[in-house]
C-alpha positions in Angstrom: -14.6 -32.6 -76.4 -15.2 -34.7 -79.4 -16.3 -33.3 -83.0 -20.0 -33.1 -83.1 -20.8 -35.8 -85.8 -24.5 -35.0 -85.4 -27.1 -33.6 -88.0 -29.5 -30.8 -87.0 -32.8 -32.1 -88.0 -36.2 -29.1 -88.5 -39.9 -30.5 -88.6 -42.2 -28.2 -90.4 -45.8 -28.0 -90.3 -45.2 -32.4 -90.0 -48.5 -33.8 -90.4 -50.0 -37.7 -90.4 -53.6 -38.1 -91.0 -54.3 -42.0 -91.6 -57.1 -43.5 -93.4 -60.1 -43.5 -91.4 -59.0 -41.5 -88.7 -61.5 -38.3 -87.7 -58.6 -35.9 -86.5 -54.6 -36.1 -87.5 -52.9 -38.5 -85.6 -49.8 -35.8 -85.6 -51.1 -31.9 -86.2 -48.4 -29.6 -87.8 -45.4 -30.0 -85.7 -42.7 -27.7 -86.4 -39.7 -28.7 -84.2 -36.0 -28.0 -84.4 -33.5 -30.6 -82.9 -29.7 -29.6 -82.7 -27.1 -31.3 -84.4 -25.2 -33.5 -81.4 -28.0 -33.5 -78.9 -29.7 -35.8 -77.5 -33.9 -34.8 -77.9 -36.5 -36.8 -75.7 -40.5 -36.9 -76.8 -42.2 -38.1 -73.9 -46.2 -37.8 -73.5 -49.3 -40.0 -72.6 -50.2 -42.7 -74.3 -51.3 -41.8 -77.7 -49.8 -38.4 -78.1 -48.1 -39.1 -81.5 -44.4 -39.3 -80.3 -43.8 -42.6 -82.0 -45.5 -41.9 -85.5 -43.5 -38.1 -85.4 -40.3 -40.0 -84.8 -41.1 -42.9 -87.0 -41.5 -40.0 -89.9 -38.2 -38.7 -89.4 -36.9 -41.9 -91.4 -40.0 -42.4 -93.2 -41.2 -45.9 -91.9 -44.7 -43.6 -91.3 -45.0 -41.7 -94.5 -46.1 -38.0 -93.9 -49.3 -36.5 -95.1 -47.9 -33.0 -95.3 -45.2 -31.0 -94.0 -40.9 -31.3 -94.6 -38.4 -33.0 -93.0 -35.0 -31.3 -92.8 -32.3 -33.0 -92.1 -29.3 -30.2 -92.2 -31.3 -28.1 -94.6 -31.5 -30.6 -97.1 -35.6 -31.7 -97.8 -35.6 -35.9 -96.8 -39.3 -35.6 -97.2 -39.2 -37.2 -100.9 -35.2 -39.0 -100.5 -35.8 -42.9 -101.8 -36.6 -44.1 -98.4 -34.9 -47.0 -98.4 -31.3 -44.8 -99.1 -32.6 -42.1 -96.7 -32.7 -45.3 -93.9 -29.2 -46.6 -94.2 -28.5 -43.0 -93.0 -30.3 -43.0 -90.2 -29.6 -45.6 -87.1 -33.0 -47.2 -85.5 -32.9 -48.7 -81.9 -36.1 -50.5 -80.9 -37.5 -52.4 -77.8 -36.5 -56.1 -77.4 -33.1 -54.9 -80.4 -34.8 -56.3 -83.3 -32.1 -58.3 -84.4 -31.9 -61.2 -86.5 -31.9 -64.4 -84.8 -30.1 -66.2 -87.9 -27.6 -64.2 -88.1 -24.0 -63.8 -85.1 -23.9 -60.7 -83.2 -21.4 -59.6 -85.8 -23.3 -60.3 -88.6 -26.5 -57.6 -87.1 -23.8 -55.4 -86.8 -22.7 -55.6 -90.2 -26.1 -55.3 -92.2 -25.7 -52.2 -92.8 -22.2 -51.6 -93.7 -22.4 -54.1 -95.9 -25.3 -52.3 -97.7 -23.3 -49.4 -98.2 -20.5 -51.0 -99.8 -18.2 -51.0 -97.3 -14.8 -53.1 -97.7 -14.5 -56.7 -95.5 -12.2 -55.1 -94.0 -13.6 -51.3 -92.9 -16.5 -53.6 -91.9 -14.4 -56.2 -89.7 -12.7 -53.4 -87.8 -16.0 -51.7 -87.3 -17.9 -54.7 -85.9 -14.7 -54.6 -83.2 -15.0 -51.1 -82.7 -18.7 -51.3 -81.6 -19.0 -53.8 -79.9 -16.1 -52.1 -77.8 -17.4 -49.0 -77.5 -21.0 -50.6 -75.9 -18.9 -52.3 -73.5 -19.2 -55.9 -74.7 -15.5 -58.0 -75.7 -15.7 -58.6 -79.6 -13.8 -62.0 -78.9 -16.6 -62.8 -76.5 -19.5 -62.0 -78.6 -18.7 -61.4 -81.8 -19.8 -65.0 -83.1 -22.8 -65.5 -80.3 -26.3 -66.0 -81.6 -29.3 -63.6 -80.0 -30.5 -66.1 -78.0 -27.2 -66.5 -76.0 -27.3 -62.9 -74.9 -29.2 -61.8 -71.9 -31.5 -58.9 -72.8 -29.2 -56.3 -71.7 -26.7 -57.6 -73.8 -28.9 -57.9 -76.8 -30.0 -54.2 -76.4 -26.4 -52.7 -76.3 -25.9 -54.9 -79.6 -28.8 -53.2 -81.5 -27.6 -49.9 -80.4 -24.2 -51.1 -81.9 -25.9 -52.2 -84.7 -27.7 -49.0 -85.4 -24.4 -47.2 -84.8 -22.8 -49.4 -87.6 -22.8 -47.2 -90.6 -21.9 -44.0 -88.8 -24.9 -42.3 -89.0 -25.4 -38.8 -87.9 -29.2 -39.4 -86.9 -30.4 -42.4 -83.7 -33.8 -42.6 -83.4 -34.5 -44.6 -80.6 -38.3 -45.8 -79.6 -38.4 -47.3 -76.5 -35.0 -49.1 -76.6 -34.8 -50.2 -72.9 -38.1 -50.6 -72.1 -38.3 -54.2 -71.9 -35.4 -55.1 -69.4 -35.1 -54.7 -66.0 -34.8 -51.5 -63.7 -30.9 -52.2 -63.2 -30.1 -53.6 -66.6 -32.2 -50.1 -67.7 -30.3 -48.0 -65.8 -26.7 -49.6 -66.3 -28.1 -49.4 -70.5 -28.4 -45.5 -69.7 -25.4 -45.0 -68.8 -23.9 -46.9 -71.5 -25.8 -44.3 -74.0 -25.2 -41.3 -71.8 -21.2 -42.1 -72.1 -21.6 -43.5 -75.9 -22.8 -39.9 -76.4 -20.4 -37.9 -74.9 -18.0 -39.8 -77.1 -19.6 -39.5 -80.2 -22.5 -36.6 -80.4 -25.0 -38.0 -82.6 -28.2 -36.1 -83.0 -30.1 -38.4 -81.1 -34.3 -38.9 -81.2 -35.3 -40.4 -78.3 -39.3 -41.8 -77.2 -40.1 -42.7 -73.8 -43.4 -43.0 -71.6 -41.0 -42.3 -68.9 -40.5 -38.6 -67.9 -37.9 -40.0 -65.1 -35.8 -41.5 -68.0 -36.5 -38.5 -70.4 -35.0 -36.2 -67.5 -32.1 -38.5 -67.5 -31.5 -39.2 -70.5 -32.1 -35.8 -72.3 -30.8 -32.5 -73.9 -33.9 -30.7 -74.1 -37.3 -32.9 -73.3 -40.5 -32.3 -75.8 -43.2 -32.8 -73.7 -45.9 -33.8 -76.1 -50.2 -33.5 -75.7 -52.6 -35.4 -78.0 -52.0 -35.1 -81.7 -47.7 -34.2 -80.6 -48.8 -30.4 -79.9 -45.8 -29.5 -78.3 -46.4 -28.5 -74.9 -43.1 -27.2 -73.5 -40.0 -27.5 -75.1 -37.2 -27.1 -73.2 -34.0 -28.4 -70.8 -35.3 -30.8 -67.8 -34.3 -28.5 -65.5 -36.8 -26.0 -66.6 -39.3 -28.4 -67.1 -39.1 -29.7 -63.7 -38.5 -26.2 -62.0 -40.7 -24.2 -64.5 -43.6 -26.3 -66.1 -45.5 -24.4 -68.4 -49.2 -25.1 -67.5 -51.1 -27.7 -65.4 -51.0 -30.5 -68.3 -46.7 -30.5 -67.6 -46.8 -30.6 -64.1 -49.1 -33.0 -63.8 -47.1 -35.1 -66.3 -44.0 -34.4 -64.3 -45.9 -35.9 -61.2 -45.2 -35.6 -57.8 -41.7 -35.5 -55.8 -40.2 -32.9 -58.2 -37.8 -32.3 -55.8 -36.5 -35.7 -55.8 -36.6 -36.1 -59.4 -33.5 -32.9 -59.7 -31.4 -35.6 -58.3 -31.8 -36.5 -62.0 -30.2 -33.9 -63.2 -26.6 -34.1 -61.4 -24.2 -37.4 -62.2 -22.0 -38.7 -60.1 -19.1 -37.7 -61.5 -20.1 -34.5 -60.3 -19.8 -35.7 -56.3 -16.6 -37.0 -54.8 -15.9 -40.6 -55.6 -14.0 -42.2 -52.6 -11.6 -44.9 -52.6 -12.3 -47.8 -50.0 -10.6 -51.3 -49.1 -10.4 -53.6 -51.8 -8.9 -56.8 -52.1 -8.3 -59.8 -55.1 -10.8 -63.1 -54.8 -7.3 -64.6 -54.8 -5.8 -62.6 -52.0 -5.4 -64.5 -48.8 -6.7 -63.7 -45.5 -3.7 -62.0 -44.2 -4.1 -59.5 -47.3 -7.7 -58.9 -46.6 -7.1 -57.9 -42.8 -4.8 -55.7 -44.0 -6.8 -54.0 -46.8 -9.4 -53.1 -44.0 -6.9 -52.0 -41.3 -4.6 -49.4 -43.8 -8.2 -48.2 -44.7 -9.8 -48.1 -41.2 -12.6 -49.8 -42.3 -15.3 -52.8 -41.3 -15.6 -53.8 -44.8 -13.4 -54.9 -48.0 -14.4 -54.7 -51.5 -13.5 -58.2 -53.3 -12.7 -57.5 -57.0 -12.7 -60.5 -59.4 -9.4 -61.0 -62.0 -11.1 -58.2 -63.7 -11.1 -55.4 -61.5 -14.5 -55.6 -61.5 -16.7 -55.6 -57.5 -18.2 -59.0 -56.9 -18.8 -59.3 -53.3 -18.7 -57.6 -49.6 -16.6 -58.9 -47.1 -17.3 -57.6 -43.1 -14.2 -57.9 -40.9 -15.6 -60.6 -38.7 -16.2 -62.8 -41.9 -12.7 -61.9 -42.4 -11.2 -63.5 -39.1 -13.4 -66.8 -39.6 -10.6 -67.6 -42.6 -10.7 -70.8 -44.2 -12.0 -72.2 -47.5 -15.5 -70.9 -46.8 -14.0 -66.9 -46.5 -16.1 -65.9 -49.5 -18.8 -68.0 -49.1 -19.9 -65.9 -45.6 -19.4 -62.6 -48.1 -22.5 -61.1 -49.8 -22.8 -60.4 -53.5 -22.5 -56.6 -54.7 -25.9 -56.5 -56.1 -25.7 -53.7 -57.8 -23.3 -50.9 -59.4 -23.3 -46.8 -60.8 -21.3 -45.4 -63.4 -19.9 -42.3 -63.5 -22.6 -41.0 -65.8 -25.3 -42.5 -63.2 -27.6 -39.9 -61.9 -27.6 -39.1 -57.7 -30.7 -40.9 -57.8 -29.7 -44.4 -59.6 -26.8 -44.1 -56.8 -29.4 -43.2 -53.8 -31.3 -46.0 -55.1 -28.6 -48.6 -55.3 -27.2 -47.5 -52.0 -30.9 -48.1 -50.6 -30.8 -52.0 -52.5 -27.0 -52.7 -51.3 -28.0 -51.2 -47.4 -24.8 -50.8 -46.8 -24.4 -47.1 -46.9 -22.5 -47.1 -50.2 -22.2 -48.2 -53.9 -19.6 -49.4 -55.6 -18.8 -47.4 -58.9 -17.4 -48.5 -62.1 -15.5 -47.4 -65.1 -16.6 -48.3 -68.6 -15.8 -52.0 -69.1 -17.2 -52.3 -65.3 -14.0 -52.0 -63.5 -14.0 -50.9 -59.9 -13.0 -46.9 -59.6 -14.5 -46.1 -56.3 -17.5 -45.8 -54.0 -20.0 -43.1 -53.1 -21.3 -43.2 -49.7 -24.9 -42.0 -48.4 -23.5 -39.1 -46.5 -21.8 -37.4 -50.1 -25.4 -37.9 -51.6 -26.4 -36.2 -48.5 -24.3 -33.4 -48.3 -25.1 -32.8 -52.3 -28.9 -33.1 -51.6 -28.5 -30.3 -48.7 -26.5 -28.1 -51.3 -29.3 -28.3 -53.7 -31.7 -27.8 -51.4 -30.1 -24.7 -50.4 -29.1 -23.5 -54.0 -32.6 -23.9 -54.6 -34.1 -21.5 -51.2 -31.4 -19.1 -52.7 -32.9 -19.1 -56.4 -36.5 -18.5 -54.5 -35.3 -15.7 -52.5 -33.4 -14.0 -55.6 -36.9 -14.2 -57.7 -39.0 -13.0 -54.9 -36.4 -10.1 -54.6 -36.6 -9.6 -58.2 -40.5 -9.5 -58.2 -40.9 -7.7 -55.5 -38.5 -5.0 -56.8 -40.8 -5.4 -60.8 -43.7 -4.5 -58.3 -42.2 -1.5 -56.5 -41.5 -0.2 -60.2 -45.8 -1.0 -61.2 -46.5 0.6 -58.3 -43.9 3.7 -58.7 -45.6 4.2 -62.3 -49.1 4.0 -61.4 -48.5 6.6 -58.6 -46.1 8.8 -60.9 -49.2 8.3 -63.8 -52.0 9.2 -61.0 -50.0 12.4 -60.2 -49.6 13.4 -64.0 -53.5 13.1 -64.1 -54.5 14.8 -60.9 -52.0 17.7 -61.7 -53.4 18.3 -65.4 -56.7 18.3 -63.5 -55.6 20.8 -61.1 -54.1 23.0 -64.2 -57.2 22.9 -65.9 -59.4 23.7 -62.9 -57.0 27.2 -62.7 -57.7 27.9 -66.3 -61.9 27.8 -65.5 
């Protein structure tokens, strides 16, 4: 496991009141995020969770309160200084149109004096570790970047001067459900590499259960409603307001909470664009299977091939094949694989490694079979805490009787004495 390079950060009593309002916009939050983890605030629509994130690096000021940032008070840092410490991620990535990919990416290093070099090899380094070739994009503009793209070079960017802090509002929100889920991944695996303290806002509790350590759960004015893992949350909300925020199909959403690397990845028939069709009959005979897996120069899936297509041959083999539409990482949750299995209809998804290589495939029946475990782990976890309250009430009980029998006997005693 990689060094924690993280910060432990400690709201107290954080307050915002701005001019005009009748009530604080943020009331007194006192909130402790580990150094290394990754912390989700997810509420309605004007709970606060932007401004109390946005005061972390000061672009709110704060009306009261501290801001620790590994015991040391940022609350009255030069702002500007205290900022080139702290990485910012926003919707749409923010970056600067004028300027190449590796020029966003440099901002910052630059600013903190950084050599041409240190800041050459780090532009490389990021834009490797977001999964995007540096030779490639290095020297693109914004606008020649799809929106994914543009999104995993603003996390890049706000990864640039090693900061120990991410605060991220929103960052994926504008993209689509696929791009979303592939740019979770990509910041579920950038994490395990690199264990930033990471500040996370979402509307979404489905991408704050996937995404998160812990998950504040935050009401009007960010009181803090439950704080805790999104296990708990989703097994054990703490009042109405939670599970009602939580929603309905709790069930479903613990498939959240497992990855697929935690279920068996399968190999399966696979076969070059290039290959011939002798090579392709043969990938799906030695595998005993109705289907091949076409991988481009890459490695990387690009389209389905049925054996029937197969025997047609020709120059039009590929053309009768259908496009993978879409893909899971190993850090995808068992529900971004149910629901790509569901979009592909064939039963299975294709998953890949980080530079979207083909590693293997995950089948509806392993999703099952993990579904049917959890199911039953979870009728076993009932049955132990209905055991364990029953046995809390035989104890009451044992006690009241035991108490009622101390009373009637000091009765009885005292009646002898009349």
């Amino acid at each position: 496991m990689a060094d924690v390079t993280g910060a432990t950060i400690r709201l107290e009593e954080l307050t915002k009141r701005f001019p005009g309002g009748k009530q604080p916009a943020v009331d007194r939050v006192t909130l402790e995020i580990p150094a290394g983890r990754l912390v989700v605030l997810v509420g309605p629509s004007g709970s606060g969770k932007t401004t109390t994130m946005k005061m972390i690096n000061r672009l709110i000021e704060p009306t009261s309160g501290r801001i620790m940032i590994d015991d040391r008070d940022v609350t009255h840092l030069d702002p500007v200084k205290l900022r080139r410490k702290i990485g910012y991620a926003i919707q749409n990535s923010g970056l600067f149109p004028h300027m190449t990919v590796g020029q966003n990416i440099a901002l910052v290093p630059k600013m903190l004096g950084w050599s041409r070099s240190r800041v050459s090899g780090r532009v490389d380094e990021l834009l490797e570790t977001v999964g995007l070739e540096s030779a490639d994009f290095r020297n693109r503009y914004p606008r020649q970047l799809s929106g994914g793209q543009q999104q995993r070079v603003g996390v890049a960017r706000a990864l640039a001067g090693d900061p120990p802090v991410l605060l991220m509002d929103e960052p994926f929100g504008a993209v689509d459900p696929i791009t979303r889920g592939h740019l979770q991944d990509e910041l579920i695996r950038i994490q395990h590499e690199l264990h930033k303290t990471i500040v996370f806002v979402t509307h979404d509790f489905d991408e704050a259960v996937k995404l998160g350590d812990r998950i504040v759960v935050l009401r009007e004015q960010s009181h803090i409603a439950q704080y805790d893992t999104p296990e708990a949350i989703l097994t054990s909300p703490a009042d109405d307001f939670v599970a009602g925020f939580v929603g309905a199909g709790a069930a479903l959403k613990r498939l959240t909470l497992s990855r697929v690397r935690e279920v068996e990845v399968k190999p399966f028939a696979t076969a070059s664009m290039r290959d011939d069709v002798a090579t392709i009959r043969r990938a799906a005979r030695e595998h005993g299977t109705d289907e091949v897996l076409l991988l481009d120069d890459r490695g990387r899936p690009t389209r389905w091939i049925r054996r029937e297509e197969v025997r047609r041959g020709g120059p039009g083999l590929t053309v009768t094949a259908h496009e993978v539409g879409d893909t899971v990482t190993r850090d995808a949750t068992l529900r971004d694989a149910l629901d790509a299995i569901l979009t592909e209809g064939g039963g299975k998804v294709a998953v890949t490694g980080a530079r979207g290589e083909y590693v293997g495939v995950v089948s509806i029946e392993t999703l099952m079979t993990s579904i049917q475990e959890m199911l039953e782990a979870d009728r076993e976890d009932a049955r132990v805490h209905l055991e364990e309250l029953e046995a809390q009430q035989n104890v009451q009980r044992f006690e009241e009787e035991e108490r009622a029998g101390h009373v009637d006997g000091a009765h009885a005693a005292e009646s002898d004495q009349r």
